[in-house]
ZARO-512508 format. One record per residue (C-alpha): x, y, z; residue number from 1. Coordinates in steps of 0.05 Angstrom, whole numbers, always signed. Layout:
N
X / Y / Z / pos
X / Y / Z / NUM .
...
# end
This chain:
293
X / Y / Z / pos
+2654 / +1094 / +2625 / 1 .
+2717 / +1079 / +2577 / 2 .
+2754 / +1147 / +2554 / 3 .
+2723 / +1140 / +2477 / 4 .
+2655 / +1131 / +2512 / 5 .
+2663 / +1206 / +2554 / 6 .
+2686 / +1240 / +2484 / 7 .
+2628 / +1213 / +2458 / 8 .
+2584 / +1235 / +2507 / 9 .
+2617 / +1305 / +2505 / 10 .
+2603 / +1311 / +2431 / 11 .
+2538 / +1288 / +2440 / 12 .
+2525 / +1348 / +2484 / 13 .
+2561 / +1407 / +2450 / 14 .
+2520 / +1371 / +2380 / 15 .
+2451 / +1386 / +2425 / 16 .
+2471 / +1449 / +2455 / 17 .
+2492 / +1477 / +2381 / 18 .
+2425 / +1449 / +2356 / 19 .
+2384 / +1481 / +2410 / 20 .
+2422 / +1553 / +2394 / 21 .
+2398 / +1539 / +2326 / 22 .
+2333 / +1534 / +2337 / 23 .
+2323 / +1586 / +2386 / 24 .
+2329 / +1654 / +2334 / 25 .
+2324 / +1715 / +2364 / 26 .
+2286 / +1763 / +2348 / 27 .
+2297 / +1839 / +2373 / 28 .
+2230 / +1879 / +2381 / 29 .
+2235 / +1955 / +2387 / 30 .
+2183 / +1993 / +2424 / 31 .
+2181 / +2062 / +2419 / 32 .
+2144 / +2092 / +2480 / 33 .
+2122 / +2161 / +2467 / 34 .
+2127 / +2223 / +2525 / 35 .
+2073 / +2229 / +2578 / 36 .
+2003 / +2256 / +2558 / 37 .
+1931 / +2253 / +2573 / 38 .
+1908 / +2240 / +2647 / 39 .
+1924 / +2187 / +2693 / 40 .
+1911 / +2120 / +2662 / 41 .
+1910 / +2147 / +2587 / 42 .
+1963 / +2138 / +2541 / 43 .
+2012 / +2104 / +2592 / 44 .
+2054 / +2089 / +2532 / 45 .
+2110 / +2081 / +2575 / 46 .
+2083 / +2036 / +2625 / 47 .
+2038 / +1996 / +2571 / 48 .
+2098 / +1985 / +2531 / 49 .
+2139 / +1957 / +2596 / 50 .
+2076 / +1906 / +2598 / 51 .
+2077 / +1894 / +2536 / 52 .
+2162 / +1873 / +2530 / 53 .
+2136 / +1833 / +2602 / 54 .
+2096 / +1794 / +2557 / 55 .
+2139 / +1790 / +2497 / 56 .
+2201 / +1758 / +2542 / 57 .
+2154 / +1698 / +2566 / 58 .
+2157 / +1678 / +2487 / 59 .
+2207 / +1641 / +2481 / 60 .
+2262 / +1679 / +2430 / 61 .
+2234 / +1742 / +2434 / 62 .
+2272 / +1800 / +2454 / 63 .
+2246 / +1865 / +2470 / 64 .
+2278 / +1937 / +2486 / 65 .
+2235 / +1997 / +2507 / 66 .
+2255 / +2061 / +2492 / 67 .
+2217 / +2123 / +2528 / 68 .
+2207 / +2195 / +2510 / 69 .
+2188 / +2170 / +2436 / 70 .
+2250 / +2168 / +2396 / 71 .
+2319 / +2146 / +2419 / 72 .
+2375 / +2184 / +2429 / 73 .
+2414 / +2135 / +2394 / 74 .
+2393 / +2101 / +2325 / 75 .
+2439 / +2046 / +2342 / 76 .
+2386 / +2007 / +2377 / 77 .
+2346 / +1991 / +2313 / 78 .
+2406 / +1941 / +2291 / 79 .
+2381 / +1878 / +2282 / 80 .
+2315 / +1894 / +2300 / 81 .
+2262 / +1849 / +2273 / 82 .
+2200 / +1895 / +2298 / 83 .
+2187 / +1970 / +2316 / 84 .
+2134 / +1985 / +2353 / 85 .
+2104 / +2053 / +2363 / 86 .
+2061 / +2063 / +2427 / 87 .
+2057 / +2145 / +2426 / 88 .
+2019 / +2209 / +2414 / 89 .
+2002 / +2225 / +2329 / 90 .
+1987 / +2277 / +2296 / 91 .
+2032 / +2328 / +2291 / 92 .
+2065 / +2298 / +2354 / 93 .
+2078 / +2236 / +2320 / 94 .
+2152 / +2213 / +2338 / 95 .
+2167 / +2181 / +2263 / 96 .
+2154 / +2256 / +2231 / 97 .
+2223 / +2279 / +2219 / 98 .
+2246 / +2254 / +2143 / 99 .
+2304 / +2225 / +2163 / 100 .
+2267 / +2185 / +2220 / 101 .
+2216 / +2170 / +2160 / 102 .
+2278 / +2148 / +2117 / 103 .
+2296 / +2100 / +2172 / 104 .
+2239 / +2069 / +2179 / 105 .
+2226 / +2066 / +2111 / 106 .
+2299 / +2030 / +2101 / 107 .
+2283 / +1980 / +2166 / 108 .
+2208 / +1966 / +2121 / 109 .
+2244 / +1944 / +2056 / 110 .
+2286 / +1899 / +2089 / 111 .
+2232 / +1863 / +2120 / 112 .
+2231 / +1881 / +2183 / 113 .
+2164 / +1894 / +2218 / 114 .
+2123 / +1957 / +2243 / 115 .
+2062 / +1963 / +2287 / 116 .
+2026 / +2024 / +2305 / 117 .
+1990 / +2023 / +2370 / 118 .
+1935 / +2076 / +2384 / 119 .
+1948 / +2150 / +2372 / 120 .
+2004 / +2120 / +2342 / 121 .
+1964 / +2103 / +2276 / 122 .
+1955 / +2176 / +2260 / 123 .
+2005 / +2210 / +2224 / 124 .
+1987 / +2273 / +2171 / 125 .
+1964 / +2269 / +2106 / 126 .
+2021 / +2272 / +2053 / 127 .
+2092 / +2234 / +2060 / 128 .
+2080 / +2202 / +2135 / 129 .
+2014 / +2175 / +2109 / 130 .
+2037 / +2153 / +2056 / 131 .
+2100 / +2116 / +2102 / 132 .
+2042 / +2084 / +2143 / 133 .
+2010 / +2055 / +2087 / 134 .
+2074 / +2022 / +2065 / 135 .
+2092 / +1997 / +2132 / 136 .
+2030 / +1981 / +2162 / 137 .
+1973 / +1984 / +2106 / 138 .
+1929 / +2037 / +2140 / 139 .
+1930 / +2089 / +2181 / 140 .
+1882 / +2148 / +2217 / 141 .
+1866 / +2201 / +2169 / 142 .
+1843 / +2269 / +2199 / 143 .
+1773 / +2296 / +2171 / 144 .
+1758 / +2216 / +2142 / 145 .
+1783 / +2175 / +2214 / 146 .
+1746 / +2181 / +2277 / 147 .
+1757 / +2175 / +2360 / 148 .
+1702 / +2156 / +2400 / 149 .
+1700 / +2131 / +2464 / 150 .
+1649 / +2067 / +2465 / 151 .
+1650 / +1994 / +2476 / 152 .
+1659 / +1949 / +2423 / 153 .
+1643 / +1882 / +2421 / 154 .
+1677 / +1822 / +2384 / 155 .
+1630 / +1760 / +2372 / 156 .
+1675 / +1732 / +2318 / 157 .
+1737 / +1719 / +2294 / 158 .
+1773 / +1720 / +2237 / 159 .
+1823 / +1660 / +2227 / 160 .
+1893 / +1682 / +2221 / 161 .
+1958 / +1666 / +2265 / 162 .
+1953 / +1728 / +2299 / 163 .
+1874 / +1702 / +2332 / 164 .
+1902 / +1643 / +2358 / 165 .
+1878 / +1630 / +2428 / 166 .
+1837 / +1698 / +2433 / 167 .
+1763 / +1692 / +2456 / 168 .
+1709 / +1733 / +2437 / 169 .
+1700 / +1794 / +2480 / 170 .
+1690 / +1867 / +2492 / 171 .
+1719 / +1929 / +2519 / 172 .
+1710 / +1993 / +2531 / 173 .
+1760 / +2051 / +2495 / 174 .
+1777 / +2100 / +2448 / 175 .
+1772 / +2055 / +2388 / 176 .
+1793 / +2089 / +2327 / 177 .
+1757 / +2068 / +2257 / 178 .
+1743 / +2082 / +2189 / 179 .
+1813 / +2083 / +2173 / 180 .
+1846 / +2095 / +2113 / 181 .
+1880 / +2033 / +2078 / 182 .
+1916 / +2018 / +2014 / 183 .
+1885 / +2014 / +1943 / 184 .
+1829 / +1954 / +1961 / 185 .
+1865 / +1941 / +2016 / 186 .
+1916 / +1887 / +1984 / 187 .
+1947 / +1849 / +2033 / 188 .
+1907 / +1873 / +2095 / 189 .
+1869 / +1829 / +2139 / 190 .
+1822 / +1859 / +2185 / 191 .
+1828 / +1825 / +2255 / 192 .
+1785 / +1865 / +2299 / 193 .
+1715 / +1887 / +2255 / 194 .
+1653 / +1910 / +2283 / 195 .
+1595 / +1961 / +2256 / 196 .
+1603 / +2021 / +2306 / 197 .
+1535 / +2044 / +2337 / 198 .
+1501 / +2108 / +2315 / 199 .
+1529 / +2142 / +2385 / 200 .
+1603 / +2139 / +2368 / 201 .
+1579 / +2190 / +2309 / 202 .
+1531 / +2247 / +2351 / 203 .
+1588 / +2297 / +2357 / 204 .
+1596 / +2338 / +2304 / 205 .
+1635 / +2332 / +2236 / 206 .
+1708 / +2356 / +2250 / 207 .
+1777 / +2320 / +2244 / 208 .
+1761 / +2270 / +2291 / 209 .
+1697 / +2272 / +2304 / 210 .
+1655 / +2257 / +2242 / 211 .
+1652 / +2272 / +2170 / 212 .
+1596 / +2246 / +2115 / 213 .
+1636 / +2188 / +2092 / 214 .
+1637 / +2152 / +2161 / 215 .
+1564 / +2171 / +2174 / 216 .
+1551 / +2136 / +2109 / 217 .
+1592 / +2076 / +2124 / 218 .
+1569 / +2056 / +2187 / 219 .
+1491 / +2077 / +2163 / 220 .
+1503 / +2021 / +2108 / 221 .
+1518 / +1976 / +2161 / 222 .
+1598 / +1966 / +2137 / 223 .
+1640 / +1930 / +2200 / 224 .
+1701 / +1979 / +2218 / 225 .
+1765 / +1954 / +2228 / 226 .
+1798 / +1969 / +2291 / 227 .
+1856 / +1926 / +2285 / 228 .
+1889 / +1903 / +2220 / 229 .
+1961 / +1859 / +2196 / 230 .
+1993 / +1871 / +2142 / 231 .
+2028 / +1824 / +2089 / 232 .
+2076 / +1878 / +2045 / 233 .
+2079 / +1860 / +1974 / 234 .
+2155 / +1866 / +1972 / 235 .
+2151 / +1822 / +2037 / 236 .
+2161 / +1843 / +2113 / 237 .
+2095 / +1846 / +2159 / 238 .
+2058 / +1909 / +2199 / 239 .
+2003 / +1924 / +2240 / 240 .
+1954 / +1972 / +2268 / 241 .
+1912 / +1966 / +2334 / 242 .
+1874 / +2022 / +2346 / 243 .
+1848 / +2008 / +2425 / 244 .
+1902 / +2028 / +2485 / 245 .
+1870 / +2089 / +2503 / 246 .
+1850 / +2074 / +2575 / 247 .
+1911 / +2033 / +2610 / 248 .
+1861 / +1987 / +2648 / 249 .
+1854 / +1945 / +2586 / 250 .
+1911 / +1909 / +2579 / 251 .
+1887 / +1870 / +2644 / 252 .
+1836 / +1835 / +2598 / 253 .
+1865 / +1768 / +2572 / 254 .
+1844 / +1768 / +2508 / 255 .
+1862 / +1860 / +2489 / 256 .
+1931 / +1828 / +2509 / 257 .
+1936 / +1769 / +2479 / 258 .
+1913 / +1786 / +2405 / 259 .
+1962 / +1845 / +2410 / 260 .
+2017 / +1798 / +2436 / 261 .
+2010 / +1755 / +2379 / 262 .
+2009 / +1797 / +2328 / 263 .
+2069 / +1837 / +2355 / 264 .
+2101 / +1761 / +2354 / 265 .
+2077 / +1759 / +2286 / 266 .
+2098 / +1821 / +2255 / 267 .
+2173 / +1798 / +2285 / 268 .
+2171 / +1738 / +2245 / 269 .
+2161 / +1686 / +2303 / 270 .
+2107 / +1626 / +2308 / 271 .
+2044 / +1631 / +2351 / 272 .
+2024 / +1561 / +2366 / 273 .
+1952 / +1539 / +2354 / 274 .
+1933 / +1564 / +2425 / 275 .
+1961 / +1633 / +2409 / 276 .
+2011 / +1668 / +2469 / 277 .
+1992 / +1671 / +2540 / 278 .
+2023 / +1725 / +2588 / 279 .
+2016 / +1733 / +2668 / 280 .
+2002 / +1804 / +2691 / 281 .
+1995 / +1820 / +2767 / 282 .
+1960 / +1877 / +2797 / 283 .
+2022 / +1904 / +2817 / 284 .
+2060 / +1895 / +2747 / 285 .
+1996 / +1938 / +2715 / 286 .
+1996 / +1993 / +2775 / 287 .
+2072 / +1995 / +2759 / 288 .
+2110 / +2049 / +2718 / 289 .
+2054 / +2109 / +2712 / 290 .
+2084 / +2172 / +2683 / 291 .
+2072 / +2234 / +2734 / 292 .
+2014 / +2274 / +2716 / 293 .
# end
């Protein structure tokens, strides 16, 4: 090869390699793992958010960092995040309570950058952090109007959206939060994961979690509950709540994972291709990184 012909072929290269950079953007996804709780095999937000930045890192772009113990010690982290994600304890307990962390958040929201509750982490009080959650996300668990059973829900159909891509009907048994409370005619929400509850989920008694007359009359009307939800902001930037994650087990079944793996690559701003994201998970990987209790 003549001397022009090798500079050409260098060029060549660096003009692929710089082309290839460009079109691999990315993307920073924040999980927020809140402190240990519940028994064995409940709310193993550490160890189900490890699983989930396992999965996130076999999408190609997509860069995950976990933080434990629910909020970090160091802000810094959120720079140039395009996702938070909180996996953690609500209520009361709910890591994002502070106002300043609130401000943050709020700050990350209105530049577009997206924010998915995961289980207890959809409940935050009435007042200012509701009213975050429904900017952020578009719904949230509402004590005295949400409720907690433990049942199995089954999902025959589903909707079509990005974030379904690839995900097969099935059914699992968990804590599955519903009758949530969502922005004004819930603009800009799409329900994902629907189903009508059966009477059992309501035979405790009315309380904060447990049952109130509005969700008795709901579900005896024969209204589908949504368990899962996205979010398109009207000022732009994406969120989501899934309400499952209560028993660890779970996120062995394919298709728990993989509809919370896409939207999560969703929320971030990436692609899911027509057969939605797959992820490995080994026996070991799921048995792996239990908090001591």
């Amino acid at each position: 090869m003549t001397k022009r012909g090798v500079w050409a072929m260098a060029a060549l290269m660096t003009a692929c390699a710089w082309s290839s950079a460009a079109e691999t953007v990315e993307r920073k996804v924040v999980l927020l793992a809140g402190r240990a709780s519940h028994g064995r095999g409940e709310h193993e937000f550490k160890a189900g958010c490890e699983l989930l930045a396992a999965a996130l890192r076999q999408v190609p772009g997509m860069a995950p960092a976990v933080v434990t113990n629910g909020w970090p010690a160091d802000t810094a982290i959120f720079e140039g995040a395009k996702a938070v994600v909180v996996y953690a304890d609500g209520g009361n307990g709910h890591p994002a309570l502070a106002k300043d962390r609130l401000a943050l958040l709020d700050g990350l929201a209105a530049k577009g950058v997206g924010i998915a509750a995961l289980h207890y982490g959809v409940e935050v009080p009435k007042g200012d952090p509701g009213e975050a959650m429904l900017r952020w996300t578009g719904g949230y668990f509402e004590t005295f109007w949400s409720v907690n059973p433990t049942w199995t829900a089954r999902f025959e159909t589903l909707p079509v959206h990005a974030v379904t891509r690839g995900v097969a009907p099935f059914e699992v048994n968990d804590e599955w939060y519903y009758h949530m409370r969502f922005v004004p005619g819930m603009k800009g929400v799409t329900p994902v994961l629907a189903v009508v509850p059966p009477d059992a989920t309501l035979k405790r008694p009315d309380g904060p979690h447990s049952g109130n007359p509005a969700v008795r009359a709901a579900v005896g009307r024969g209204e589908p509950q949504v368990l899962m939800w996205v979010f398109d902001r009207p000022g732009g930037g994406r969120g989501m709540g899934f309400t499952g994650g209560h028993f660890h087990r779970n996120w062995s079944q394919e298709s728990f994972r993989k509809v919370v793996l896409n939207g999560l690559v969703w929320i971030a701003g990436g692609e899911v291709p027509a057969s939605g994201w797959d992820s490995r998970l080994t026996p070991q990987q799921l048995g792996a990184g239990l908090d001591p209790k």
